[in-house]
TILONU-827246 format. One line per field, with one value per residue (C-alpha): y negated, x negated, z negated; residue in three letters; residue number from 1. Coordinates in steps of 0.02 Angstrom, whole numbers, plus 50000, padded with zeros to 5 digits. Each point is the difference from the previous one (the first is absolute). Example, Ala and Ser with C-alpha at 12.3 -4.5 7.8 and 13.67 -1.06 7.14 Angstrom:
c2	50225 49828
c1	49385 49931
c3	49610 50033
code	ALA SER
pos	1 2
***
This chain:
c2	50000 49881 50049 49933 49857 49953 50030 49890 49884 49993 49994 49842 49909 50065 49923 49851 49935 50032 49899 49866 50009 49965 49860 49923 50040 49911 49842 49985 50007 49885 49892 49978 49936 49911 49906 49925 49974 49892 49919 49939 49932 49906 49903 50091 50043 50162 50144 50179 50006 49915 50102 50177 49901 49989 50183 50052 49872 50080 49827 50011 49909 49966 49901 49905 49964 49958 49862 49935 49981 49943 49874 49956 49954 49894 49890 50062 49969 50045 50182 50101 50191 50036 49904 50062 50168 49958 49962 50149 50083 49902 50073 49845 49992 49909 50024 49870 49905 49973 49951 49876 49911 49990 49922 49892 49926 49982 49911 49890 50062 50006 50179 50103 50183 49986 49932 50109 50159 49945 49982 50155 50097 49912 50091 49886 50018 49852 49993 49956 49885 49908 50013 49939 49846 49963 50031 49945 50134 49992 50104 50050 49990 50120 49946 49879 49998 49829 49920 49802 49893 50038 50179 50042 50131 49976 50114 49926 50073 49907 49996 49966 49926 50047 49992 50137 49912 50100 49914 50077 50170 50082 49987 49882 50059 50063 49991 50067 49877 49857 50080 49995 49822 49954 50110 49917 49824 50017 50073 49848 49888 50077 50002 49818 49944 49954 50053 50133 49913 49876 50127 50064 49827 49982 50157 49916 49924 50185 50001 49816 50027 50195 49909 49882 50144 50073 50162 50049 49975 50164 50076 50034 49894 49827 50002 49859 49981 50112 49993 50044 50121 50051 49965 50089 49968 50146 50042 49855 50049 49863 50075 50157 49988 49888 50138 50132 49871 49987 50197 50003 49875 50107 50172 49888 49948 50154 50073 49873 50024 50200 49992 49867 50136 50122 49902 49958 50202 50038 49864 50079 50189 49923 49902 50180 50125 49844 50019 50177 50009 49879 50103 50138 49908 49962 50181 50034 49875 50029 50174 49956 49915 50147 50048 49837 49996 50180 49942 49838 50099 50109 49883 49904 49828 50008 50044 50098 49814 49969 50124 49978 49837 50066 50107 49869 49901 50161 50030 49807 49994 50167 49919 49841 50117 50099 49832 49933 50162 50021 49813 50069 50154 49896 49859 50134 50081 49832 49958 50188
c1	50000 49842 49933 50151 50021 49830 50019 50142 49915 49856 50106 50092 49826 49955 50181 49971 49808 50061 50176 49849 49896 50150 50036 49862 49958 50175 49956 49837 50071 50163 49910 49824 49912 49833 50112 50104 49835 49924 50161 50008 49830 50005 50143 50124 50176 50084 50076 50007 50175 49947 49859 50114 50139 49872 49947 50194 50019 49841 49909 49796 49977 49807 50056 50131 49882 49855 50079 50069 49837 49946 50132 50017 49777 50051 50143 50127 50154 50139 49921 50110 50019 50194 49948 49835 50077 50147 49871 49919 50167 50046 49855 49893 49828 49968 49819 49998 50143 49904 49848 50089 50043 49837 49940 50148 49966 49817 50008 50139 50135 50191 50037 50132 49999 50187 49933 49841 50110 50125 49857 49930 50164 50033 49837 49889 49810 50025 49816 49970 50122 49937 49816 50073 50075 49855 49883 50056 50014 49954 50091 49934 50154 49971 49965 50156 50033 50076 49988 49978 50106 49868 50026 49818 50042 49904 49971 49985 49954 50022 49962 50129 49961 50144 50030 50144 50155 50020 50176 50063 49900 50182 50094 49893 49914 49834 49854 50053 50126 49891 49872 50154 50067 49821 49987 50152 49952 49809 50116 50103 49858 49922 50157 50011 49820 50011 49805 49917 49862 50083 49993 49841 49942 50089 50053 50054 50159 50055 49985 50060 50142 50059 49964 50140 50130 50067 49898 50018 50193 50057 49838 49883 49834 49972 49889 49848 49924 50019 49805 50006 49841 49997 50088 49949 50058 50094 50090 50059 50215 50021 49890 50052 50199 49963 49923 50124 50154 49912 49974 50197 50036 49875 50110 50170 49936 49928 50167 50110 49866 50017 50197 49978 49893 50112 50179 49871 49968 50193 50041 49890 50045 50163 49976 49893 50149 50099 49877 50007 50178 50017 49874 50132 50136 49871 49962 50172 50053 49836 50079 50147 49896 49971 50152 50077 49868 50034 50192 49948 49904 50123 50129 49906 49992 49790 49882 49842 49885 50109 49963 49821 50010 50071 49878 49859 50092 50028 49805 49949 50125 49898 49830 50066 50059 49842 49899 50112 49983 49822 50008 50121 49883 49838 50103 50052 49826 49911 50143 49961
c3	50000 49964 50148 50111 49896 50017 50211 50003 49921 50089 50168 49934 49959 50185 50082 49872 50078 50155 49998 49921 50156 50098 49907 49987 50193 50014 49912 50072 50170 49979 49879 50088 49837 50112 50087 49843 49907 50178 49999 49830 49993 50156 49958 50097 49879 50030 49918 49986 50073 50153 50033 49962 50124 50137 49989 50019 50157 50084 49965 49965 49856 50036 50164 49920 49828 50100 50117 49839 49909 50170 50001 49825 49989 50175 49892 50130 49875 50123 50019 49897 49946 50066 50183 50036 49967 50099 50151 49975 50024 50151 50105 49977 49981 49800 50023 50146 49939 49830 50103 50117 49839 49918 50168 50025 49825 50018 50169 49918 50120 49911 50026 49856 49988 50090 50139 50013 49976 50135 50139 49941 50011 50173 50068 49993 49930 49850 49966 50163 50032 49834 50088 50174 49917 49904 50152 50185 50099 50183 50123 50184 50118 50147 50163 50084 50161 50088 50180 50014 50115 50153 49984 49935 49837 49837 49859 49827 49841 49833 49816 49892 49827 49848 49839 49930 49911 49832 49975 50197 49997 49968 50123 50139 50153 49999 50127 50135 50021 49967 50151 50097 49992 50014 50171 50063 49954 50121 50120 50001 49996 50147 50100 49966 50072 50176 50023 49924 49989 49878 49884 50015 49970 49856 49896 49863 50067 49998 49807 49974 50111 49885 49825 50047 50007 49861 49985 49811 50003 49916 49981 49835 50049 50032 50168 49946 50188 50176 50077 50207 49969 50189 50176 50150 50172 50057 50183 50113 49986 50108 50156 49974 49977 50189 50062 49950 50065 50173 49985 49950 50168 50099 49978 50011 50172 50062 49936 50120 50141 49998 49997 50166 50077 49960 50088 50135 50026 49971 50125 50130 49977 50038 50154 50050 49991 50074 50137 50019 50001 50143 50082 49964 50080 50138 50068 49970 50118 50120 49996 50100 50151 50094 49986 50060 50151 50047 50018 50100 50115 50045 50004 50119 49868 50010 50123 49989 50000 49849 49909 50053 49922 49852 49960 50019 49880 49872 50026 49971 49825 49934 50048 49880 49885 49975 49984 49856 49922 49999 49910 49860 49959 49979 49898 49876 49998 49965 49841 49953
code	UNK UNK UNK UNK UNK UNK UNK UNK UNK UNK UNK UNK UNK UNK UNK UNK UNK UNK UNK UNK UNK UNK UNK UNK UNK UNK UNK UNK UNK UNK UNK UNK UNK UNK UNK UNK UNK UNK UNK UNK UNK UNK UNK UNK UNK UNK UNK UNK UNK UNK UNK UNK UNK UNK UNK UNK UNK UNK UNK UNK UNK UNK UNK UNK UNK UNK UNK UNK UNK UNK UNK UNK UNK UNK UNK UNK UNK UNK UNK UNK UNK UNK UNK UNK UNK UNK UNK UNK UNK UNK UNK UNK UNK UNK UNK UNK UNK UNK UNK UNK UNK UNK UNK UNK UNK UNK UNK UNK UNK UNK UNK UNK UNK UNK UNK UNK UNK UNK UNK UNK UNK UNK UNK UNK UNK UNK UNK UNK UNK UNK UNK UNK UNK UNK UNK UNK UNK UNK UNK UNK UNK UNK UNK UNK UNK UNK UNK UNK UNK UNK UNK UNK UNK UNK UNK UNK UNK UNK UNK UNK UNK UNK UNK UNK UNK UNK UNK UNK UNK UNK UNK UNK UNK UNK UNK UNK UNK UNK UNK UNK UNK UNK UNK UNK UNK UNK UNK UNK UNK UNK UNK UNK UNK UNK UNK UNK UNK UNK UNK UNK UNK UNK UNK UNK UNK UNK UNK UNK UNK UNK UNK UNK UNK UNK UNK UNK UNK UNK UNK UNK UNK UNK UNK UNK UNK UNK UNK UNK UNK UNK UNK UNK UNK UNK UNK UNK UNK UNK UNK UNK UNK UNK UNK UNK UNK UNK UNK UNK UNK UNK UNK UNK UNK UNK UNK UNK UNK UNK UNK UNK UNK UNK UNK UNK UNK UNK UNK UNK UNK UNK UNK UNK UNK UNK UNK UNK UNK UNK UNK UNK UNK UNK UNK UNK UNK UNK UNK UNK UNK UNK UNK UNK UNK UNK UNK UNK UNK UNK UNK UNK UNK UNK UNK UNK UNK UNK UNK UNK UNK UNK UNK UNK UNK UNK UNK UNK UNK UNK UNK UNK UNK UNK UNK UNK UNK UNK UNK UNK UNK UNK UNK UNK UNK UNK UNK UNK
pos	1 2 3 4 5 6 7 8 9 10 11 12 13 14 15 16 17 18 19 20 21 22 23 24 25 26 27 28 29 30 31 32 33 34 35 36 37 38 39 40 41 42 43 44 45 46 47 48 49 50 51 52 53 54 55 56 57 58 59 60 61 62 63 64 65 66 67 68 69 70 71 72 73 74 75 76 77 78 79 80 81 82 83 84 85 86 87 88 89 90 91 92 93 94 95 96 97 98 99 100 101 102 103 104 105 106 107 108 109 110 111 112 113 114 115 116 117 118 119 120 121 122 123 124 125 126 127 128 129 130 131 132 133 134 135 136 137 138 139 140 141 142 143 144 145 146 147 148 149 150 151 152 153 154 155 156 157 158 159 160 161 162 163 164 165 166 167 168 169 170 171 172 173 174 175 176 177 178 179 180 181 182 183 184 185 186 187 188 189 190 191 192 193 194 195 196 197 198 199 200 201 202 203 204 205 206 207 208 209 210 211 212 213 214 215 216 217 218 219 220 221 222 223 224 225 226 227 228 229 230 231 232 233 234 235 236 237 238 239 240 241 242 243 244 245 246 247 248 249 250 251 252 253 254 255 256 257 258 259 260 261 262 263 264 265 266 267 268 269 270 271 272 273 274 275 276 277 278 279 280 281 282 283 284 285 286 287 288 289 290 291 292 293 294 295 296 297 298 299 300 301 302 303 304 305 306 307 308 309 310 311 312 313 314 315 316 317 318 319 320 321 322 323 324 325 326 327 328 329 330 331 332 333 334 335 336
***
């Protein structure tokens, strides 16, 4: 009976250190101790019940506690626990956010953790928008393609000086659209110079002429200057759209001239089988001579010097006839 007693007991110590080690594996990992201790000595106030509520929402607590100390040693006193967890939550990025405000404040620019969380969430990189509006920011427009009043083409390429608007980053355009108007402004200006040479002497009324328009309306930078960094002359349009107009006037013509040939050939095929068929009508008639001779000879109408006469005349027309002949078959040989 000892013996049992003493088993059972013995098991219960055994269930007892390990339900301990659970525990205390437990509290160790929903209360991570390091991270209250760092907190509390760098300034940074929060509880155990935070820490055990982050756990249960799937929150790292060493992310969140360390861009509060970071935030809390940088006097950032809008950075709280509930939003920068709430970020975190969101899909945002707090390590950049927290770091867009540190640089904000340092550089002086007015710049909330609202604000900084909004860009962020809108997908856009809020340290470096911080950076771009501290530091101008050049952008290299691709090359742009215009043709002056003479028709010579010119190909521009431009640098274009901004500054990024932290207060129009949500919601305003971004670069592209900026590169755009900027395109279509050079284009304009080109189109406008009656000489391209005007413009080569003189690049900068291209950039004088675009920072008149309103380029940043809607958009997130403020555009500083627009430098003309290269124009090259590029294909004479003029020249060449006069060349492929006569070309176009060239096939109209030889288009009208090939249908004129073509009523001229009808016309003669026609006036040929008009030919042959009076030829038709010819033997056909010359067919009834001898018959009408043989009758006048017997009847004693003609006499034998008569019909001598006609036959002269008979042989004289086929002489003619061959002759005129002969001139139709070299005629067609020569147009052949």
């Amino acid at each position: 009976m000892n013996i049992i007693l003493l088993d059972l007991i013995q098991t219960l110590e055994i269930i007892a250190v390990i339900i301990s080690v659970i525990v205390i594996g437990a509290t160790f990992y929903f209360v991570p101790v390091n991270l209250l201790v760092t907190a509390q000595f760098s300034g940074v106030r929060i509880g155990v019940t935070q820490l055990i509520g982050m756990r249960l929402r799937r929150v790292p607590p060493k992310k969140i506690v360390d861009e509060l100390i970071k935030a809390h040693k940088a006097s950032l006193n809008d950075v709280k626990f509930n939003t920068l967890e709430a970020h975190y939550l969101a899909k945002g990025d707090i390590t950049r956010v927290i770091d867009a405000l540190i640089s904000a404040k340092n550089a002086g620019i007015d710049l909330n953790f609202e604000q900084a969380a909004a860009i962020d969430l809108a997908g856009r990189d809020v340290l470096q928008a911080v950076r771009d509006s501290v530091n101008t920011k050049v952008i290299n427009s691709p090359k742009i393609e215009s043709v002056a009043q003479d028709g010579i083409q010119l190909i521009v390429a431009a640098r274009i000086t901004v500054r990024a608007h932290l207060d129009k980053l949500v919601g305003g355009a971004g670069e592209e659209t900026v590169v755009a108007r900027v395109g279509q402004g050079i284009v304009a200006a080109i189109g406008s110079a009656e000489k391209h040479e005007d413009v080569l002497a003189d690049p900068s009324q291209i950039s004088e002429r675009i920072m008149t328009e309103g380029l940043t309306a809607g958009t997130a930078y403020d555009v500083l200057s627009i430098d003309i960094a290269d124009v090259d002359i590029g294909k004479n349009i003029g020249a060449q759209l006069a060349v492929e107009e006569a070309a176009a006037e060239l096939q109209v013509a030889r288009a009208k001239a090939e249908e004129k040939r073509a009523e001229a050939v009808a016309e003669e095929q026609y006036f040929r089988a008009r030919v042959q068929e009076m030829r038709a009508k010819l033997i056909d008639s010359e067919s009834e001579v001898p018959k009408a001779v043989s009758k006048a000879l017997r009847s004693g109408n003609m006499g034998i010097m008569d019909y001598y006469r006609l036959q002269n005349i008979d042989a004289d027309t086929r002489m003619r006839r061959s002759f005129v002949d002969e001139e139709e078959t070299e005629e067609t040989n020569d147009k052949e």
